[in-house]
N, C-alpha and C positions, 0 to 999 in steps of 0.2 A: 556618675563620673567614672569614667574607665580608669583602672588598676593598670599598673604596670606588672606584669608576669612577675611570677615568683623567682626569688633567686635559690635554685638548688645545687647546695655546694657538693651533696653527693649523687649527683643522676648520673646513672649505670648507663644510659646510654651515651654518654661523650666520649669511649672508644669505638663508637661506630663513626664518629667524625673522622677519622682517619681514613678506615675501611671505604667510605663513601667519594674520598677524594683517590683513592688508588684504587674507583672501581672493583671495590670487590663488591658492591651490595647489586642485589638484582634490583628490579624496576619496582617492585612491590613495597620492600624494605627500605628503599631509597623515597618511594614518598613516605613513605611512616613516618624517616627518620626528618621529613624536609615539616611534615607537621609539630613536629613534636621542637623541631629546633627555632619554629618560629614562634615560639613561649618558651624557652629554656636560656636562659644568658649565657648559663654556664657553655653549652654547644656553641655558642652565638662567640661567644670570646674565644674557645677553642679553633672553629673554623678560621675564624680572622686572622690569628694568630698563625695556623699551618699554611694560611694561602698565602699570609706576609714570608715566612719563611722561604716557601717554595719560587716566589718570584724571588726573595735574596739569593737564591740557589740555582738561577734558571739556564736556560740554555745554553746563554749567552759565554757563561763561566765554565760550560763544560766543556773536557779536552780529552778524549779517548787515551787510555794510557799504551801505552808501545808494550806488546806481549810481552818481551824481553828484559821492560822495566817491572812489570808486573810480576815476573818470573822471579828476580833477584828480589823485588821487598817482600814477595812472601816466603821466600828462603830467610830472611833476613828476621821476620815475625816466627814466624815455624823454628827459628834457633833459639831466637829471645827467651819464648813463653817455653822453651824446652829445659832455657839451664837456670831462668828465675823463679823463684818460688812466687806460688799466682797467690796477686793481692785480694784479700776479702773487703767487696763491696760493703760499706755501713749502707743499714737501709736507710729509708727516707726522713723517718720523722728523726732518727740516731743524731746525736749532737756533732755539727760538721756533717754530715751526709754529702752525697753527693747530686743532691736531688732538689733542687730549692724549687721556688715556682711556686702558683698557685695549685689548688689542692687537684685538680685534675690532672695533672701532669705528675704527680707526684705518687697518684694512684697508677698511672700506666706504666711509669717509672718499677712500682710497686712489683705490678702483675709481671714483666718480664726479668723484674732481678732481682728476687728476693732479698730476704735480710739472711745472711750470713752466704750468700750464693759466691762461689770462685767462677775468676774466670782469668784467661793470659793477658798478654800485654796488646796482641795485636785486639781483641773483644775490649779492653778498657780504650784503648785510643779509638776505637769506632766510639764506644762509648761518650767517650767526652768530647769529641766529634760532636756527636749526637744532641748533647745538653747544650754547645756552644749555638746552632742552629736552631734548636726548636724552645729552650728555654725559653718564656715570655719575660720582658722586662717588665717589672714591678711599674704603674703607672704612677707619675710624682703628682699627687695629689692639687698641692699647693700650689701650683699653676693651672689649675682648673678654671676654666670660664663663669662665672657665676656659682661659687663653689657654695657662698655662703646662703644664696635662694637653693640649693641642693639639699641642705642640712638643713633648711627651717621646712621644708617641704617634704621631707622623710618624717621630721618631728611630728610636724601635722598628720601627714599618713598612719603615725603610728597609733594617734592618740583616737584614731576611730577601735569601735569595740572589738577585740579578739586580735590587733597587731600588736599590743604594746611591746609584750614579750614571749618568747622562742621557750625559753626556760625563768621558772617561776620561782625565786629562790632570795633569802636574804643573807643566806652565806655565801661568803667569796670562795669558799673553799669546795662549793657545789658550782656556784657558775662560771669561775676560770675554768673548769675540765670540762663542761660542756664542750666550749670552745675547738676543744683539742677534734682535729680531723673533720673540720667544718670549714676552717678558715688558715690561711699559712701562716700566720706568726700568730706568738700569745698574749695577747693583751693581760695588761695587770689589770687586776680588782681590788678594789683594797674596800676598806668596811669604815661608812662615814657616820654611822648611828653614832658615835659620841660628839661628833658635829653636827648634829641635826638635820644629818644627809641619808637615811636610813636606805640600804640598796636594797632595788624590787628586784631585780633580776635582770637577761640581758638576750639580745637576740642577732641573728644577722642583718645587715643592713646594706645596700648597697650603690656606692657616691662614686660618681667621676670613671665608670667602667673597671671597678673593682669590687667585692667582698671588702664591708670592714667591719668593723665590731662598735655594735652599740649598748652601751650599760644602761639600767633605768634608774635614777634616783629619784629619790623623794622630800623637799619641804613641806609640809603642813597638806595642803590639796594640790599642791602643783607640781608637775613630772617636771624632770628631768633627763634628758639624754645625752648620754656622752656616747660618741662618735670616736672610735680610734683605728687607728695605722699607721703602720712605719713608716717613720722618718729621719731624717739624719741625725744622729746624733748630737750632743749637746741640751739645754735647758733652755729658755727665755721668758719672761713674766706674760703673766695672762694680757691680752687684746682683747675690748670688749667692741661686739657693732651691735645692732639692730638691723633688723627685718621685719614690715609686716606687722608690727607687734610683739615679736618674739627678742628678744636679748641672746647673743652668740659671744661667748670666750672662746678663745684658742689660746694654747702654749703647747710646746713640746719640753719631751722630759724623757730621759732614759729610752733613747732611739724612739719615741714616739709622739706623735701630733694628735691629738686632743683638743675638741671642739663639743662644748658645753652648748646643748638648748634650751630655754625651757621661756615659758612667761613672768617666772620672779623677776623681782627686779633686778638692774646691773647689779646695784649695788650687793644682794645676794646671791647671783651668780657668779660674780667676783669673787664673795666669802668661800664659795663652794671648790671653786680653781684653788682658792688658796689654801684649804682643808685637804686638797687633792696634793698639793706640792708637800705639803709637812706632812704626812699620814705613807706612814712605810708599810710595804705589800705585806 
């Protein structure tokens, strides 16, 4: 059975995705990169994303600016950033940053502006320019075609030997940080060993053309995978379906959507949803 390529949330080469589309890579470097991106999602989601942009931005909308206007706004910027004191960029991961996105964009974000980097008014308004166009929008999951044959189908994937889990661990206080610079939001972990949900640990996973977060748990011999990603805010009680053989819960809770796999039965999968909603991080 063919595998589906690896999802790597930090491969070094997706700033050559840009480089490749503004021509700057020679012929050489450009197929390397055309090999390397036909196994990489991360590059794969990147490109799609810059060529969506680039036709939102295309010709069609462009207007030569008149010398004379070009002349007075950068007088106009050149006075600005002369008599305002220049704002410091929070960096990316900084609470409120100005850098959201998945975690590629946030590393390129990174490389050109540091954490505590100044700059004027006329570089912030490029700036946020800049985020307004190439920012990718967060995919909504939940309108996903076949979302839940997605999630019984990763479950299965996983439970072959050496996928289960990224990191190996039954402290939350070890596998929430994993997390951190792998994936853009933080999924909560909480610790279900006094409900008889002991957590193995957790890894990346990846549903509906995004990076989400998958936790392992454990009844007796049967795995458990919970599936998370933000979602809109609010709460709502566990849904349970079937797939296949497998039993599937969803709820969301504290801006995130949560989908429970596993072969136990509903009825203990359900216990498990509901050990997850009373059980504080």
């Amino acid at each position: 059975m063919n595998r589906a390529p690896p999802f790597d949330p930090q491969c070094d080469q997706v700033l050559l995705v840009q480089a490749e589309l503004d021509g700057e890579l020679d012929a050489a470097a450009a197929a390397a990169l055309a090999v390397h991106r036909a196994e990489c999602l991360v590059c794969q989601a990147a490109a799609a994303e810059l060529t969506q942009a680039r036709a939102l931005i295309g010709g069609e909308l462009y207007q030569a600016m008149p010398d004379e206007v070009r002349r007075r706004v950068m007088a106009q910027i050149n006075a600005a950033g002369s008599s305002a004191p220049a704002p410091t960029l929070p960096s990316p991961a900084s609470e409120g940053g100005l850098a959201p996105g998945p975690a590629w964009w946030r590393r390129w974000w990174a490389r050109w502006w540091p954490s505590g980097a100044s700059f004027g008014l006329g570089a912030a308004s490029a700036a946020a320019v800049a985020l307004l166009v190439l920012v990718p929008r967060v995919p909504d999951l939940a309108g996903q075609p076949n979302l839940v044959e997605q999630l019984v189908a990763g479950h299965i994937r996983a439970l072959q030997p050496g996928h289960l889990e990224d990191v190996v661990s039954s402290d939350r206080h070890t596998v929430k940080p994993w997390f951190d610079g792998r994936i853009d939001f933080a999924p909560p972990v909480k610790d279900l060993a006094a409900e008889r949900f002991p957590l193995r640990g957790g890894r990346l996973d990846y549903v509906g053309g995004r990076p989400v977060a998958a936790l392992i748990y454990q009844r007796d011999k049967h795995i458990i995978d919970l599936f998370i990603w933000p979602a809109e805010l609010g709460a709502d009680s566990p849904e349970v379906a079937r797939r296949h053989g497998y039993n599937v819960v969803r709820w969301t809770a504290d801006g995130m959507s949560l989908w429970a796999v596993s072969d136990i039965e509903a009825t203990q999968l359900r216990e498990f949803a509901e050990a997850w909603r009373r059980t504080r991080n």
